[in-house]
mmCIF file as Biopython writes it, N, C-alpha, C and O atoms, coordinates in Angstrom:
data_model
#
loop_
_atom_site.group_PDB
_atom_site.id
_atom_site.type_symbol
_atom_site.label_atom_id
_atom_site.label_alt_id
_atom_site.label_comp_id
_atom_site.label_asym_id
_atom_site.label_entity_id
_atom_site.label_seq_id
_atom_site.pdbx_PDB_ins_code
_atom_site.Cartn_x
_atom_site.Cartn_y
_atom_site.Cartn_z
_atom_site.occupancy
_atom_site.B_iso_or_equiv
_atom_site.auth_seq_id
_atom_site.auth_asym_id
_atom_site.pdbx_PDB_model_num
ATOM 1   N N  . UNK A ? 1  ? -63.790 8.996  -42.760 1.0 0.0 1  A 1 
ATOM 2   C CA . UNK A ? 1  ? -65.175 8.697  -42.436 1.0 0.0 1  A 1 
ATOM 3   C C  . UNK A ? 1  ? -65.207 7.491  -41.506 1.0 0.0 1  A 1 
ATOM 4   O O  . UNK A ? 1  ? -64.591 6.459  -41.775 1.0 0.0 1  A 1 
ATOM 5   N N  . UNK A ? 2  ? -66.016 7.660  -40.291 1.0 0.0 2  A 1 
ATOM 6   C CA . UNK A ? 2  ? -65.762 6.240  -39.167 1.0 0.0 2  A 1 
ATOM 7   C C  . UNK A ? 2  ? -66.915 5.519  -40.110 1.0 0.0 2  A 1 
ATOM 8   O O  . UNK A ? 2  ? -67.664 6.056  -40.926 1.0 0.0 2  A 1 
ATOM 9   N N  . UNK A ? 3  ? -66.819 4.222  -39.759 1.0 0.0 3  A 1 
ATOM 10  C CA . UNK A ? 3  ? -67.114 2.616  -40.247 1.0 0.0 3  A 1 
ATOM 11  C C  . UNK A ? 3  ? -68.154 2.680  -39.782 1.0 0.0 3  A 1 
ATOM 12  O O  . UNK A ? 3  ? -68.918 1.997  -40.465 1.0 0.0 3  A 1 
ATOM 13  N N  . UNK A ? 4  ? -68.984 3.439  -38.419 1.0 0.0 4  A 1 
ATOM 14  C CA . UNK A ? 4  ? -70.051 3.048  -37.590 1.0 0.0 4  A 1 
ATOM 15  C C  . UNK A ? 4  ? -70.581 4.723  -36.861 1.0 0.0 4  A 1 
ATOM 16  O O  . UNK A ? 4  ? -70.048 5.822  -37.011 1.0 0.0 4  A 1 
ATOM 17  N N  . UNK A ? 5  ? -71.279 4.504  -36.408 1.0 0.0 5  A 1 
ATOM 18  C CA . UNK A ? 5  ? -71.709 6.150  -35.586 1.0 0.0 5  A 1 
ATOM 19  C C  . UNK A ? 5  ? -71.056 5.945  -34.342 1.0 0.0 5  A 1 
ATOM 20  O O  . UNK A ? 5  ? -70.708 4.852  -33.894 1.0 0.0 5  A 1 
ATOM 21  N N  . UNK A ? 6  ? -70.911 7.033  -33.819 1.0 0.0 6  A 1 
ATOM 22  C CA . UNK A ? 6  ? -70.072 7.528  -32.322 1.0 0.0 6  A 1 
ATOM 23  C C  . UNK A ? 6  ? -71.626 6.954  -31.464 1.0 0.0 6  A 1 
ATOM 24  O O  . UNK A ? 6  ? -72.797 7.309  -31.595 1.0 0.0 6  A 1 
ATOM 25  N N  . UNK A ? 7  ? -71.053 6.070  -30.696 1.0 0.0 7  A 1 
ATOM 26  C CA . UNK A ? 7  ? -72.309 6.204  -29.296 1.0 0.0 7  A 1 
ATOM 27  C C  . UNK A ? 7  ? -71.260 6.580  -28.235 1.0 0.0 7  A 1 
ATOM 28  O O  . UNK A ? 7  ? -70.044 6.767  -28.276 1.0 0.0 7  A 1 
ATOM 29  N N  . UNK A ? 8  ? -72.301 6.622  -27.159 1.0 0.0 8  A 1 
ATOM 30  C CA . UNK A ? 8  ? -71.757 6.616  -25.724 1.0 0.0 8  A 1 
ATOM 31  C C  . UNK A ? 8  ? -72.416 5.856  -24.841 1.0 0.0 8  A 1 
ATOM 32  O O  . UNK A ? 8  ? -73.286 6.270  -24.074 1.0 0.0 8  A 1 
ATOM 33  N N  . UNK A ? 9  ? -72.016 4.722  -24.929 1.0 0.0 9  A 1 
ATOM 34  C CA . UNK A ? 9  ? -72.577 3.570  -24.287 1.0 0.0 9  A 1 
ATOM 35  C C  . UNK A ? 9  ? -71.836 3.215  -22.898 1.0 0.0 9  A 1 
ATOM 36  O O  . UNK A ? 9  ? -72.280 2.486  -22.011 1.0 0.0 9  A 1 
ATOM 37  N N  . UNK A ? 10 ? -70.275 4.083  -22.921 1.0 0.0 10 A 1 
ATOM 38  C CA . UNK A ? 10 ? -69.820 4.196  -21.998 1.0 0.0 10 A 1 
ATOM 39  C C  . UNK A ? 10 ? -69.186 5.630  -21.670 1.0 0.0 10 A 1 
ATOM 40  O O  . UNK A ? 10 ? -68.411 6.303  -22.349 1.0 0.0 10 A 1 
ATOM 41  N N  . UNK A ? 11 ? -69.790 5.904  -20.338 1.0 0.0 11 A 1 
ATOM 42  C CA . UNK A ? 11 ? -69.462 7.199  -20.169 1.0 0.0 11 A 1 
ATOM 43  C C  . UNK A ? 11 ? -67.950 7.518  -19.821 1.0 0.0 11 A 1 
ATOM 44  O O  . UNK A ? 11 ? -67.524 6.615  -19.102 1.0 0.0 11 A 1 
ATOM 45  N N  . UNK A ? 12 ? -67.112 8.355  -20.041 1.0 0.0 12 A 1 
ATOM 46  C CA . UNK A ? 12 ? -65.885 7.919  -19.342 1.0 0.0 12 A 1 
ATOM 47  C C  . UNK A ? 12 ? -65.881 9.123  -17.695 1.0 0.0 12 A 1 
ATOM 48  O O  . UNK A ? 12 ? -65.486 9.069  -16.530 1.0 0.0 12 A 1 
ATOM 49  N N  . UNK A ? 13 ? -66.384 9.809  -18.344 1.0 0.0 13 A 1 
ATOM 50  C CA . UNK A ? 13 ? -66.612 10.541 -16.569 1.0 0.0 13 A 1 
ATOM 51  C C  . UNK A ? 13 ? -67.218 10.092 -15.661 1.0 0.0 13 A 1 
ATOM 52  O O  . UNK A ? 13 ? -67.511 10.954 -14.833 1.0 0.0 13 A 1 
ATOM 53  N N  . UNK A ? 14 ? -67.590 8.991  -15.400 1.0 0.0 14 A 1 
ATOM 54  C CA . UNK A ? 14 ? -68.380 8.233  -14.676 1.0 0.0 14 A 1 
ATOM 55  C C  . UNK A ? 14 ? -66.852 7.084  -13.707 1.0 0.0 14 A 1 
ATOM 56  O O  . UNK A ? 14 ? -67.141 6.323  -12.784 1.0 0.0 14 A 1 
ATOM 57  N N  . UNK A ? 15 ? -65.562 7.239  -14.164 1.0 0.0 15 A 1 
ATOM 58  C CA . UNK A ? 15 ? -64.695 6.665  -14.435 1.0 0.0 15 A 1 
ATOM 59  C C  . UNK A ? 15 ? -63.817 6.663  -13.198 1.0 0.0 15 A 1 
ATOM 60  O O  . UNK A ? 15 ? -64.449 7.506  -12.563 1.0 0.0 15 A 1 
ATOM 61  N N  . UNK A ? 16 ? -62.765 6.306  -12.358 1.0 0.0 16 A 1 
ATOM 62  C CA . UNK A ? 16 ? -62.555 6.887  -11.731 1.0 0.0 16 A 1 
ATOM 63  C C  . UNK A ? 16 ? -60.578 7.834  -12.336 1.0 0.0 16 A 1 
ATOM 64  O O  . UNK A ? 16 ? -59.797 7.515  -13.233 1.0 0.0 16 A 1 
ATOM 65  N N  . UNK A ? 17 ? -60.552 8.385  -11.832 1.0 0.0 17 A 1 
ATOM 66  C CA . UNK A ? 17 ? -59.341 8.986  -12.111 1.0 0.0 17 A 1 
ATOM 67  C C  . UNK A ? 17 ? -58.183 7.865  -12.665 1.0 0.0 17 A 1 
ATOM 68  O O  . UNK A ? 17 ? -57.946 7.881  -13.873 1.0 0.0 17 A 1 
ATOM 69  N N  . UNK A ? 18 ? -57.668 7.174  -12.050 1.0 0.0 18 A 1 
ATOM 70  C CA . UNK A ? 18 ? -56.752 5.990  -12.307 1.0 0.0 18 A 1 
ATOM 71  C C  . UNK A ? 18 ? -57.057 5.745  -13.341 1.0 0.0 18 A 1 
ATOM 72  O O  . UNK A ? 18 ? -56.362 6.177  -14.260 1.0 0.0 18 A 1 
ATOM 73  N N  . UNK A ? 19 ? -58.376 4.845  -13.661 1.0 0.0 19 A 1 
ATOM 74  C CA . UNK A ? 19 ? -58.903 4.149  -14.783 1.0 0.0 19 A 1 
ATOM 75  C C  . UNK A ? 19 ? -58.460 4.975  -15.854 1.0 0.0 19 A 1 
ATOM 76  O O  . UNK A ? 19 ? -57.410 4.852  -16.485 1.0 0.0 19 A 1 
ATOM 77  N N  . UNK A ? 20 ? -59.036 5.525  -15.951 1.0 0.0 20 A 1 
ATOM 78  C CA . UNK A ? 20 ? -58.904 7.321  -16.824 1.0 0.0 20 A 1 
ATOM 79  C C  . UNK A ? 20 ? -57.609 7.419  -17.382 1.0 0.0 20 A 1 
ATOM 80  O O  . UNK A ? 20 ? -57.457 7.762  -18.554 1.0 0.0 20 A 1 
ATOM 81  N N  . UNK A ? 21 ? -56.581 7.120  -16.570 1.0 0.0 21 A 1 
ATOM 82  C CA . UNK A ? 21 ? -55.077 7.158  -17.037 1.0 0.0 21 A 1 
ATOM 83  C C  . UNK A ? 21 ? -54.104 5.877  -17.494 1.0 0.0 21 A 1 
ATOM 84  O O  . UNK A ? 21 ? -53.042 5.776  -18.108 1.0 0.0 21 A 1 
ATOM 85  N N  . UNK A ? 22 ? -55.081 4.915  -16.834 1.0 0.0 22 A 1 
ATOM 86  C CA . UNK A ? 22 ? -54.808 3.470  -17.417 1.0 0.0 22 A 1 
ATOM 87  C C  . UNK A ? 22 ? -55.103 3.580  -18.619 1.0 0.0 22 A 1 
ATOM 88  O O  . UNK A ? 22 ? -54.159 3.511  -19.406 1.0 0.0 22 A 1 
ATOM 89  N N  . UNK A ? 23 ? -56.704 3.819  -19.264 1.0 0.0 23 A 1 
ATOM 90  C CA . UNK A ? 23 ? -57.004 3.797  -20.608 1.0 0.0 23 A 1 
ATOM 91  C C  . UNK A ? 23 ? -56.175 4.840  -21.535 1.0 0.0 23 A 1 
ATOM 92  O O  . UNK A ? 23 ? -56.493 4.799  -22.723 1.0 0.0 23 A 1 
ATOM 93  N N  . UNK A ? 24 ? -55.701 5.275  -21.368 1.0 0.0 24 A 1 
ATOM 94  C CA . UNK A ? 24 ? -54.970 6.967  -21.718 1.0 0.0 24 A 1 
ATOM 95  C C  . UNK A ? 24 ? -53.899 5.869  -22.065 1.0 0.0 24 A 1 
ATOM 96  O O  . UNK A ? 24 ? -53.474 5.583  -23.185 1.0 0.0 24 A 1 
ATOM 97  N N  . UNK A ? 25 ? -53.620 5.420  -21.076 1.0 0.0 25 A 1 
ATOM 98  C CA . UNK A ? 25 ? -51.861 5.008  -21.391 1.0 0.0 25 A 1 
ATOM 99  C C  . UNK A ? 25 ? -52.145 3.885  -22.195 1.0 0.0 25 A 1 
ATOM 100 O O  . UNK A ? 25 ? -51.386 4.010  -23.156 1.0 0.0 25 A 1 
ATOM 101 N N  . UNK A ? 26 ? -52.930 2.676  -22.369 1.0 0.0 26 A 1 
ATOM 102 C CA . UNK A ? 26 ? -52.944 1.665  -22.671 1.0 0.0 26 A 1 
ATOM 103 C C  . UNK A ? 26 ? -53.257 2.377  -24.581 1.0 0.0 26 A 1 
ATOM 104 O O  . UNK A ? 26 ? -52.555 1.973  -25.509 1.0 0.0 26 A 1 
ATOM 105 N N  . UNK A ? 27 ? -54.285 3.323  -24.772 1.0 0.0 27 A 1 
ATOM 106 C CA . UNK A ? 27 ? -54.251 3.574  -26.170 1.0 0.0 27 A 1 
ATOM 107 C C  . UNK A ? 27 ? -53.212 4.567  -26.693 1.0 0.0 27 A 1 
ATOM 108 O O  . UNK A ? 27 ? -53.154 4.965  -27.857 1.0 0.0 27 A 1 
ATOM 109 N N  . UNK A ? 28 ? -52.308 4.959  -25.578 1.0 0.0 28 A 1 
ATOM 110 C CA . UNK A ? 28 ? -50.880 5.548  -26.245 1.0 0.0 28 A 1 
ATOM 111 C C  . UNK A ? 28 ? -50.101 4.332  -26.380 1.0 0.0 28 A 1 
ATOM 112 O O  . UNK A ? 28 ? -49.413 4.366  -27.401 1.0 0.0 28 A 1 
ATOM 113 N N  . UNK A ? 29 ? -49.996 3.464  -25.826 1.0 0.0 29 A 1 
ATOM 114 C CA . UNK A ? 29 ? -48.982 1.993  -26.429 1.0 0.0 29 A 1 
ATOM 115 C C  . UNK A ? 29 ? -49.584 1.537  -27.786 1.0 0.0 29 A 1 
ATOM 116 O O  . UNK A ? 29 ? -48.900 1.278  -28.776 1.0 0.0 29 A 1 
ATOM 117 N N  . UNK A ? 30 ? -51.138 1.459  -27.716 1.0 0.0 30 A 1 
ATOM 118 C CA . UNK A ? 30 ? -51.450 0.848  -29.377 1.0 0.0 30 A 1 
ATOM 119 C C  . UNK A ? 30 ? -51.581 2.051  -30.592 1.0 0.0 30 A 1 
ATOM 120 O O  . UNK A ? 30 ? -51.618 1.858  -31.807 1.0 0.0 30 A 1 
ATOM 121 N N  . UNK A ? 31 ? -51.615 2.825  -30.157 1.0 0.0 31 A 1 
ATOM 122 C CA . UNK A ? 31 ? -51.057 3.868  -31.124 1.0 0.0 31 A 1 
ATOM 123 C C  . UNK A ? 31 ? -49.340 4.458  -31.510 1.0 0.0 31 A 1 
ATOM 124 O O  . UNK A ? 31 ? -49.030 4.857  -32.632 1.0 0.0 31 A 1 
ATOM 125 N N  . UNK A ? 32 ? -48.507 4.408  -30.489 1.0 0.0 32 A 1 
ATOM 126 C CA . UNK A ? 32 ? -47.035 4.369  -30.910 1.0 0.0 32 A 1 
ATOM 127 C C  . UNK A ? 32 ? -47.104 3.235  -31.537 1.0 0.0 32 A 1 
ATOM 128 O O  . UNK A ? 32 ? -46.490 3.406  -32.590 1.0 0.0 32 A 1 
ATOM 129 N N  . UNK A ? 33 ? -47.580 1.965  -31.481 1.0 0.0 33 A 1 
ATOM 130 C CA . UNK A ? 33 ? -47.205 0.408  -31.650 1.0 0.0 33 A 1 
ATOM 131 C C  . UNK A ? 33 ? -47.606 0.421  -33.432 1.0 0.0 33 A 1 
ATOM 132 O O  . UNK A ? 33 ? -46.955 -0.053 -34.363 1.0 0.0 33 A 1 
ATOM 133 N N  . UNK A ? 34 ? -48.938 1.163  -33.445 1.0 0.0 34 A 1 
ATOM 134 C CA . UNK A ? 34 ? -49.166 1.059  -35.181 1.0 0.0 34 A 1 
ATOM 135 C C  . UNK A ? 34 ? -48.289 2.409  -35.784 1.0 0.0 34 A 1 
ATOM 136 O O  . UNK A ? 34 ? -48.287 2.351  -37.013 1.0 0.0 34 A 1 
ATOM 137 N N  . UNK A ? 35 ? -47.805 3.186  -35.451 1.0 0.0 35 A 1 
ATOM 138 C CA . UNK A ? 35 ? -46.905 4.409  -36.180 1.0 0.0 35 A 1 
ATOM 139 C C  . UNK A ? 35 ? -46.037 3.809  -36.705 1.0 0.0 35 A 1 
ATOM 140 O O  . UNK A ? 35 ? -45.828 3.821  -37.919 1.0 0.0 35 A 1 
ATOM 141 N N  . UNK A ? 36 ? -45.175 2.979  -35.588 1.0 0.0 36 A 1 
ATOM 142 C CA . UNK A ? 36 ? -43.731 2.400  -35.428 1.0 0.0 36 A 1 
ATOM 143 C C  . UNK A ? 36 ? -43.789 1.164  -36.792 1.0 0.0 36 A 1 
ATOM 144 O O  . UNK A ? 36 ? -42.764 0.987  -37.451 1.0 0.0 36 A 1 
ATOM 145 N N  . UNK A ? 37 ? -44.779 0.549  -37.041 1.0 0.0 37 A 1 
ATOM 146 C CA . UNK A ? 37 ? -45.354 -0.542 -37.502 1.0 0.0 37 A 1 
ATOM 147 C C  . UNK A ? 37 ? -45.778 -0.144 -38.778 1.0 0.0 37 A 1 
ATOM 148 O O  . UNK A ? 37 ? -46.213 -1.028 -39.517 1.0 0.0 37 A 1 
ATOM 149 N N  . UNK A ? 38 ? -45.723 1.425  -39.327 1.0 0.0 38 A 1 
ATOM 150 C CA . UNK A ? 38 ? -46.155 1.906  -40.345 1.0 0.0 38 A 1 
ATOM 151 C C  . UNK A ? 38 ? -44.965 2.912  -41.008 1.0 0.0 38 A 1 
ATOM 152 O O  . UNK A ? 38 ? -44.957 3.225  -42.198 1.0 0.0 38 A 1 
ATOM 153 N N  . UNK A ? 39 ? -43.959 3.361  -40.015 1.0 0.0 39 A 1 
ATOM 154 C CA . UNK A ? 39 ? -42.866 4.095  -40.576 1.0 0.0 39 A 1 
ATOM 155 C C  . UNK A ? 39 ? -41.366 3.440  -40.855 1.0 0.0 39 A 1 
ATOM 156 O O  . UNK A ? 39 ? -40.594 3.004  -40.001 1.0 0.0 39 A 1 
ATOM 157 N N  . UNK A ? 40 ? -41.267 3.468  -41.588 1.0 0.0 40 A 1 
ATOM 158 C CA . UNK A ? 40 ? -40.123 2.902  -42.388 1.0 0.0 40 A 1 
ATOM 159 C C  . UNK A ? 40 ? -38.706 3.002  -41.080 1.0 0.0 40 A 1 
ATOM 160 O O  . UNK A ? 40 ? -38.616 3.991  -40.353 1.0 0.0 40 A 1 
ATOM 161 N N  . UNK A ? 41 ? -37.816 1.941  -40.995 1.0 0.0 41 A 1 
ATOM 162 C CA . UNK A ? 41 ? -37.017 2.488  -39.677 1.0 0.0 41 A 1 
ATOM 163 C C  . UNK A ? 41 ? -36.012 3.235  -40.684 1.0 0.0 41 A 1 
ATOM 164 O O  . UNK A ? 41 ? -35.852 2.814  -41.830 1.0 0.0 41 A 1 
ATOM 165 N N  . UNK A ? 42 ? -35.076 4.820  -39.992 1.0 0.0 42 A 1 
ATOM 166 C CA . UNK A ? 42 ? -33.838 5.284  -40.664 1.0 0.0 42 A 1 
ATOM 167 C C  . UNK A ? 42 ? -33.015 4.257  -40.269 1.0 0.0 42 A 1 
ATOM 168 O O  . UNK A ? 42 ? -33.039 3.437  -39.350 1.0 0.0 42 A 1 
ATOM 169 N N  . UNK A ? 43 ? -32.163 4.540  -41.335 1.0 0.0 43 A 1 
ATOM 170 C CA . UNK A ? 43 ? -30.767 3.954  -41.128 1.0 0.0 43 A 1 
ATOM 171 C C  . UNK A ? 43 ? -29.829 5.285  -41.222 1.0 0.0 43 A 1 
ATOM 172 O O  . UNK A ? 43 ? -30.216 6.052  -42.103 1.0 0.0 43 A 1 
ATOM 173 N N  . UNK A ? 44 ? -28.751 5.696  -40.549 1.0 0.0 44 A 1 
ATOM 174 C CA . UNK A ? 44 ? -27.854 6.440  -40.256 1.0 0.0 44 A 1 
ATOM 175 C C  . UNK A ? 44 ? -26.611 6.048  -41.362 1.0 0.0 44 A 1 
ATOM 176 O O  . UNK A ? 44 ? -25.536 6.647  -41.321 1.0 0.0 44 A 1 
#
């Protein structure tokens, strides 16, 4: 259940292409960053 309601206060198609893939990439680093940060490391 989210904490707050979904707005759209920012459109992202309004965006330009680049941007678009900057933000893409920047919330794939803080999402590997909390997995990594949540899964136990193997040991071999």
């Amino acid at each position: 259940v989210a904490e707050e309601p979904f707005k759209f206060e920012m459109e992202l198609d309004d965006l330009p292409k680049e941007k678009l893939k900057e933000l893409i990439f920047e919330e794939t680093v803080l999402f590997r960053t909390r997995i990594a940060a949540e899964t136990p490391m193997q040991q071999n």
